[in-house]
C-alpha positions in Angstrom: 49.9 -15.7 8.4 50.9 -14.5 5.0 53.3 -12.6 3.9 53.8 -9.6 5.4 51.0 -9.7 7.7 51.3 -9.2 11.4 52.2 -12.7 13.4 53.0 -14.6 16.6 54.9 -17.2 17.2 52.9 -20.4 18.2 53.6 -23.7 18.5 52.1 -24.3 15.0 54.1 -22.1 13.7 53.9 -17.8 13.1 50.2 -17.1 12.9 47.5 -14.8 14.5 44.2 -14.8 16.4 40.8 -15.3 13.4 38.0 -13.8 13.9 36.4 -17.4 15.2 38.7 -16.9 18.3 38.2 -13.0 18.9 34.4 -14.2 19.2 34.9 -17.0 21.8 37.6 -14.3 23.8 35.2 -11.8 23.8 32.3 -13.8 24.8 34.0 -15.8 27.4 35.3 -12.8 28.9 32.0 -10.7 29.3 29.6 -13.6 29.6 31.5 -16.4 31.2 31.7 -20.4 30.7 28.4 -20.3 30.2 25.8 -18.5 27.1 22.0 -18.3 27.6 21.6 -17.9 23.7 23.6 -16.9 21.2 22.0 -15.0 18.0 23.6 -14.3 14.4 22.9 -14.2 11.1 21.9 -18.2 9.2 25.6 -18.0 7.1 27.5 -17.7 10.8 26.2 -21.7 11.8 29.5 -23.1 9.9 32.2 -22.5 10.5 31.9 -19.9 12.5 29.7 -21.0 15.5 31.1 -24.6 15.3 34.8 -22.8 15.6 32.9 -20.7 18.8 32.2 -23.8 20.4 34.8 -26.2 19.6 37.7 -23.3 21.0 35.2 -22.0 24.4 34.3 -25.8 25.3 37.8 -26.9 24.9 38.7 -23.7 27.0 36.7 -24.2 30.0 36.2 -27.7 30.0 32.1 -27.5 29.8 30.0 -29.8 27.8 27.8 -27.4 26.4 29.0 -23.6 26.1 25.8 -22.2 24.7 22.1 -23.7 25.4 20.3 -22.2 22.6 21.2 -20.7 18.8 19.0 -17.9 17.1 19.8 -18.5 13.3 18.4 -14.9 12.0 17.9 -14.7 7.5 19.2 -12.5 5.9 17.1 -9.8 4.6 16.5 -9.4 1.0 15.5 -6.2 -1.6 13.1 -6.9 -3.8 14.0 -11.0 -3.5 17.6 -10.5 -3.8 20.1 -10.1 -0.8 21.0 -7.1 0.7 24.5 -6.4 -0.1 26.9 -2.9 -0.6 28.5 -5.2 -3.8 25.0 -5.4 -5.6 24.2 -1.8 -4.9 20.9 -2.6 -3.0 22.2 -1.8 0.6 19.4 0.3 2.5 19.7 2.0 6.2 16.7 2.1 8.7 16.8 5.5 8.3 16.4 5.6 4.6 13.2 2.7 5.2 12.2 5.1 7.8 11.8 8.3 5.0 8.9 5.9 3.2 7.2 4.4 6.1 6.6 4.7 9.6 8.3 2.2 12.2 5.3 0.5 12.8 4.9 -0.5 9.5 8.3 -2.0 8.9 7.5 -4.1 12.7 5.0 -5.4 11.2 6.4 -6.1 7.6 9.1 -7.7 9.6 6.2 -10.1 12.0 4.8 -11.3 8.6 7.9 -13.1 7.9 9.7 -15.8 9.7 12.7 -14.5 11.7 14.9 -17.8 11.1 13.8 -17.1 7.1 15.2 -14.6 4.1 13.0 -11.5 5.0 12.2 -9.7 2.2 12.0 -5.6 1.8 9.4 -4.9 -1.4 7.2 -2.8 -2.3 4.8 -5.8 -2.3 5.5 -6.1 1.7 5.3 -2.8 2.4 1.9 -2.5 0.8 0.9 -5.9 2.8 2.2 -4.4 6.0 0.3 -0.9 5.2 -2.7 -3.2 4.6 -2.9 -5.1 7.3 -2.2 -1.9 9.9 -5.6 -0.2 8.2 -7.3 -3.6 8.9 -6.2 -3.4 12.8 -6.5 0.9 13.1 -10.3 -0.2 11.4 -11.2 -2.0 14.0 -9.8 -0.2 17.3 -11.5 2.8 15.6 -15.4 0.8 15.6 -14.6 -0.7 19.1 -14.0 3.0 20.3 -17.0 4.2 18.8 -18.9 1.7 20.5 -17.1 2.1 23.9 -17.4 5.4 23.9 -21.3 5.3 24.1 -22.8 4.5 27.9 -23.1 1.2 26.6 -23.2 -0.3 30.3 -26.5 1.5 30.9 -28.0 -0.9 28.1 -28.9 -4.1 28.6 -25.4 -6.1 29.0 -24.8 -9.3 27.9 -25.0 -11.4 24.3 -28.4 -9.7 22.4 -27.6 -12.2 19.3 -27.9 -15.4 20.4 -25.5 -17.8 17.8 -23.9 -14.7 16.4 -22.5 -14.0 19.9 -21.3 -17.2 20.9 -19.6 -17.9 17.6 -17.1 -14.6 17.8 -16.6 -15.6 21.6 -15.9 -19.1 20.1 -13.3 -17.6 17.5 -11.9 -14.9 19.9 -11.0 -18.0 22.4 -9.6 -20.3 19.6 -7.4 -17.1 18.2 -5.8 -16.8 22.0 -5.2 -20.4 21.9 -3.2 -20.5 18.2 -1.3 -17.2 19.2 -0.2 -19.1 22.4 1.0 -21.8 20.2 2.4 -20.2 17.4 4.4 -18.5 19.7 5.7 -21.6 21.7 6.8 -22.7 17.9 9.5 -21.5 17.3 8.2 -17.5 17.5 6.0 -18.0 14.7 4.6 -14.3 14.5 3.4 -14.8 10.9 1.1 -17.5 11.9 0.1 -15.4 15.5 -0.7 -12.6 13.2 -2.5 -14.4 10.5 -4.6 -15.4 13.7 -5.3 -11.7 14.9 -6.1 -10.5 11.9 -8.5 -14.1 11.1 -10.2 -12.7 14.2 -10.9 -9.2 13.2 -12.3 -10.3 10.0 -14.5 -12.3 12.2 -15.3 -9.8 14.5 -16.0 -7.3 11.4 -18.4 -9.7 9.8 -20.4 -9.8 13.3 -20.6 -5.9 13.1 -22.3 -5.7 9.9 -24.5 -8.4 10.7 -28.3 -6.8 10.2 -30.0 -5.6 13.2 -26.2 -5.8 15.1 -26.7 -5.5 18.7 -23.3 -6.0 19.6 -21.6 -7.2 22.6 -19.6 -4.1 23.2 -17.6 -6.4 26.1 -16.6 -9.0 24.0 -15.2 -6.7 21.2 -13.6 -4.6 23.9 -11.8 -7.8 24.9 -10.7 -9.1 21.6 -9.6 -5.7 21.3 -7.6 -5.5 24.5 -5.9 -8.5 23.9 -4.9 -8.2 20.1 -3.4 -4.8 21.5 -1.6 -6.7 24.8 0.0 -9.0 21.7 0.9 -5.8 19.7 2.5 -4.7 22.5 4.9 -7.5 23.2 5.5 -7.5 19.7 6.9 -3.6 20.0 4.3 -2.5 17.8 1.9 -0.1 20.3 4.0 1.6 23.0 0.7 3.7 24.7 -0.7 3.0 27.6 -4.6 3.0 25.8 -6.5 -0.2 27.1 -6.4 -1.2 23.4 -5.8 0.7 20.1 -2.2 2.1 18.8 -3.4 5.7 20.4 -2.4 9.0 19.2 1.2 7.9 18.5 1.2 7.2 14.9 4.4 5.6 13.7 5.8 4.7 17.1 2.1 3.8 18.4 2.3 6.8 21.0 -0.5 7.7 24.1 -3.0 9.1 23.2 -3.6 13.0 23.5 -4.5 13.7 27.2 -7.1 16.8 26.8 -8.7 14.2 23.9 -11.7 13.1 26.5 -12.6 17.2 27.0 -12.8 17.9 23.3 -15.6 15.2 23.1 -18.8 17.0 23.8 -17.7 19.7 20.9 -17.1 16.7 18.4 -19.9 15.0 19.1 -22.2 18.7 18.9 -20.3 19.4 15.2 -20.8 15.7 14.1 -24.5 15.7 15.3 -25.0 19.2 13.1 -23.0 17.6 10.2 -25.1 14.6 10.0 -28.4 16.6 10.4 -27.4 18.9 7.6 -26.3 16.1 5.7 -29.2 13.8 6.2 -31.8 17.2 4.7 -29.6 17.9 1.9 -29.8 13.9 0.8 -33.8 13.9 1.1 -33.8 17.3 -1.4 -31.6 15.6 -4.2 -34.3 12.4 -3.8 -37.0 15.6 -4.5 -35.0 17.7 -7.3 -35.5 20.8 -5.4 -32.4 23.4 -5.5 -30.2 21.0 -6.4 -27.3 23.3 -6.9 -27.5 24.4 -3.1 -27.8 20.9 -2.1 -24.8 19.6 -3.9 -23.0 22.7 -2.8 -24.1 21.6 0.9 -23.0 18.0 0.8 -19.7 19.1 -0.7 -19.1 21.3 2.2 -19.8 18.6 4.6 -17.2 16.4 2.7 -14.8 19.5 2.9 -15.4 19.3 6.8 -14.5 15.5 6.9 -11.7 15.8 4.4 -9.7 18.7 4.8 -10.7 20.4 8.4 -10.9 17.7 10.8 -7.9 15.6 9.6 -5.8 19.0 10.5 -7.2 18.7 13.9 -6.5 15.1 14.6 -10.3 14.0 13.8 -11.9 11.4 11.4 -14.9 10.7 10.5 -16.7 8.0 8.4 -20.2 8.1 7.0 -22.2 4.7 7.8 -25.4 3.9 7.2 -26.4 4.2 10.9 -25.3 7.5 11.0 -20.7 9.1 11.2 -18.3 7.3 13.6 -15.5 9.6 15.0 -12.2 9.2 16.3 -9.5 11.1 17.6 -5.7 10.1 15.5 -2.3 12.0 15.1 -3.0 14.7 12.8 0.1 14.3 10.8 -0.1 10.6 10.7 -4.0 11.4 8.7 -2.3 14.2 6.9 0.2 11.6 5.4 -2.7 9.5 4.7 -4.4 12.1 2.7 -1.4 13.0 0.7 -0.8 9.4 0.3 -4.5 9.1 -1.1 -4.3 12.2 -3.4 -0.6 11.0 -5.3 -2.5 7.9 -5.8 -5.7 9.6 -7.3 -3.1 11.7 -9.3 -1.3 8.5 -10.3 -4.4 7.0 -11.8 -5.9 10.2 -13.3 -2.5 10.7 -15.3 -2.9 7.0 -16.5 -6.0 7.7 -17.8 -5.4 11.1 -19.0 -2.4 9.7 -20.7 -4.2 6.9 -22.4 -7.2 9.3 -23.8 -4.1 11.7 -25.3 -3.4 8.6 -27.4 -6.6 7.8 -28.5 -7.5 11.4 -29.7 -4.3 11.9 -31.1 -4.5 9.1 -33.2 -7.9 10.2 -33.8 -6.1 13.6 -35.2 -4.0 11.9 -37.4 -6.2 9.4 -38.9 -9.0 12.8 -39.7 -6.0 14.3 -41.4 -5.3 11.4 -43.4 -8.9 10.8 -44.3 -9.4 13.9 -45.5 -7.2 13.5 -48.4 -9.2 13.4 -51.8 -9.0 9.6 -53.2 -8.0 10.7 -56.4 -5.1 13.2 -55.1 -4.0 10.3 -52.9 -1.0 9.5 -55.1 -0.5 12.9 -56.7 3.1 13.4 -55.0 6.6 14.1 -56.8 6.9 10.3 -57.2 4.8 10.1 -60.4 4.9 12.3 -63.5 0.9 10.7 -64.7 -1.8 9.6 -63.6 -5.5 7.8 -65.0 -9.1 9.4 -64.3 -9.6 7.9 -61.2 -5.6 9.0 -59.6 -3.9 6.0 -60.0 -0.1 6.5 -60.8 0.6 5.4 -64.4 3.8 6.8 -64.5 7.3 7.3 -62.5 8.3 10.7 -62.4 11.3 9.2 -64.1 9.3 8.5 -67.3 9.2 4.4 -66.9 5.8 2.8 -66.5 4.4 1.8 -63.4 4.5 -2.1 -62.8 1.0 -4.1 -63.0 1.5 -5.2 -59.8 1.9 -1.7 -58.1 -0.8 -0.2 -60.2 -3.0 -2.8 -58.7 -1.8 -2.3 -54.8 -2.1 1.7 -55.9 -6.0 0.9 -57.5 -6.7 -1.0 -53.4 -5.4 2.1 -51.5 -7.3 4.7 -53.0 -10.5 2.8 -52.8 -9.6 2.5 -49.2 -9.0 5.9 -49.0 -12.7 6.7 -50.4 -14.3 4.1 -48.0 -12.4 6.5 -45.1 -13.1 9.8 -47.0 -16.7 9.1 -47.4 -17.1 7.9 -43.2 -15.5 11.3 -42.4 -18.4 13.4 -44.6 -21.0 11.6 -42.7 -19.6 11.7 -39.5 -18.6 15.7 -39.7 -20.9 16.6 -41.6 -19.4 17.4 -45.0 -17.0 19.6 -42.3 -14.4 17.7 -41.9 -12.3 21.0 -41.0 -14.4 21.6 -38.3 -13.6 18.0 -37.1 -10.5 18.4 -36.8 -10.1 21.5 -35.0 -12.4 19.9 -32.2 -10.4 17.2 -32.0 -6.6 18.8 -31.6 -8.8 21.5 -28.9 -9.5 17.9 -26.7 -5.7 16.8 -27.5 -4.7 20.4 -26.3 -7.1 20.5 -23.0 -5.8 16.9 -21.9 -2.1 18.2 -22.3 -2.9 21.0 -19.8 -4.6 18.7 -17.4 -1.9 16.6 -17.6 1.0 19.5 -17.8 -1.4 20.8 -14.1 -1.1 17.3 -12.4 2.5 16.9 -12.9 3.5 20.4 -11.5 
């Protein structure tokens, strides 16, 4: 020990227990001569764990204290590690203000779990991504399942098509198994899921789809199984992530009795829909028509999201499904900030355009030959060049000449503006600052 810090005598000499040895004592006591695995972060292998094992082995005379060491990385902020000294420390909970748990479980499953994980905006996005691409697809396999499809002919209706996403849900199961068995490789299991959907989406869209509904109900079971061990869905649903949201929840219990009534609304929607389209082909009232289909867009956008419903136009007709309201009012306030985003950006970069439009009208309409009349110069020739310093020495050749250039600039400029306004240049003007003024309220509206 140092100076002045606490101490024992030893045969070594006055000293105290390290932190190495308050981990073995701990251990040993709880757990015995004998660890299962032992986890901690990558930095802890040396010294630390070497320390663990050279002090418990020596202690109870084993050969081997712990079987097997999880090496964890440490988790960086926008590429650089977290730490309270660089001022980039973050708590769950503050993570959990932004997203939703089962986004960061899945930000986290992207990543290696013996590798730096990193906390970005950029893996945040990726982890938002790829939970629309798996929400996507449970959504079309309920649609499907939800239909008597076992009173149809059952069985593979298109031929190769069939066999090939039977081929590709198989080899998916098989790389999961295996990416699993290496190492937990959940980045690579993952990549394999979400290979599959793609596949299993580009079968759907095929023309003429007759799909097997009980091969995409499998695919769908089992990528929700895998989910599941992974601790991202926590319902009891045969697949999807259920009503939960965030924390993949079960799904609402009175949802199969408020089926008939969806179904009756979406039927009306799309009949309305479908009469309003074929009278905008025509021309006929198309005020009431637009006013029609933007209702039905109300409907989808801001009624049924409230009530836990959404709905997505297809070309074969709207697919519904039932989803935590608040987790699709997020969404849609998600959606809007970005549409506001953008329509600032734009609004912004139009208010520099027309207000340099403003200012080069006002300079253009300056006269050519009153160009140079200012207090700088006492005289000037015919045509407004400055002969003259207003302190009664002669202006240099050379400035003359750059003087002579600018003015027939300026009457290049003046005469565009005549023929563009008119011979109103005024008028112009006034136009011009009214469209600077109107995009400064638009813009003054969005960022209320």
């Amino acid at each position: 020990s140092k100076a002045g810090e606490p101490a024992w005598d030893s045969p070594f000499g006055p000293g105290r227990p390290g932190w190495h040895i308050e981990c073995s004592v701990v251990a040993g006591d709880i757990l015995g001569e004998n660890l299962d695995i032992h986890a901690g972060g990558e930095d802890l292998k040396f010294p630390h764990h070497d320390n663990e094992l050279a002090q418990s082995e020596a202690c109870f005379g084993c050969q081997q204290w712990v079987n097997y060491f999880t090496h964890t990385g440490h988790l960086h902020i926008e590429g650089l590690k977290m730490s309270k000294s660089l001022k980039n420390f973050i708590t769950i909970r503050q993570a959990l203000e932004h997203n939703t748990a089962r986004q960061l479980r899945i930000m986290f499953l992207l990543q290696g779990w013996d590798q730096p994980m990193n906390y970005s905006d950029q893996t945040i996005d990726d982890a938002r991504s790829k939970e629309t691409t798996f929400k996507s697809f449970f959504r079309e396999v309920e649609a499907l399942a939800r239909n008597d499809y076992l009173s149809e002919e059952v069985g593979w209706r298109m031929g190769e098509a069939d066999h090939k996403l039977s081929e590709a849900y198989l080899a998916a199961r098989q790389t999961v198994h295996e990416s699993l068995l290496d190492n937990f490789n959940t980045k690579e299991a993952m990549g394999a899921m979400l290979k599959l959907i793609n596949e299993a989406n580009q079968y759907l869209r095929l023309p003429n789809a007759k799909p097997s509904v009980l091969l995409l109900r499998a695919i769908a079971t089992y990528i929700t199984q895998i989910l599941k061990v992974f601790g991202v869905v926590n319902g009891g649903d045969d697949f999807g992530f259920g009503m939960g949201g965030g924390t993949g929840g079960d799904a609402d219990a009175n949802g199969n009795a408020s089926e008939p009534y969806i179904d009756a609304m979406v039927s009306f929607r799309d009949n309305i829909r479908n009469a309003a389209l074929e009278a905008a082909k025509g021309g006929d009232a198309k005020a009431a028509i637009q006013s029609i289909l933007k209702i039905c867009d109300g409907l989808r956008d801001d009624v049924l999201p409230k009530l836990g419903v959404r709905l997505e136009d297809r070309p074969t007709g709207t697919m519904w499904n039932l989803e935590d309201p608040e987790v699709m009012m997020r969404e849609m306030a998600e959606k809007a900030a970005k549409e506001r985003e953008i329509q600032i950006s734009k609004l912004e970069k139009q208010l520099v355009a027309r207000e340099k439009e403003v200012e080069k009208i006002k300079n253009s309409m300056v006269q050519p030959q009153d160009l140079f009349r200012t207090d700088e110069f006492k005289e000037w020739d015919e045509a407004g060049v400055p002969i003259t310093l207003a302190s009664g020495e002669p202006v240099s050749g050379g400035q003359v000449k750059k003087k002579k250039k600018a003015i027939e600039k300026q009457e290049k400029a003046y005469k565009d503006l005549m023929d563009k306004s008119g011979n109103n240049p005024q008028e112009l003007l006034d136009a011009t600052q009214t469209e600077v003024d109107a995009i400064k309220f638009k813009l003054s509206e969005l960022s209320l």
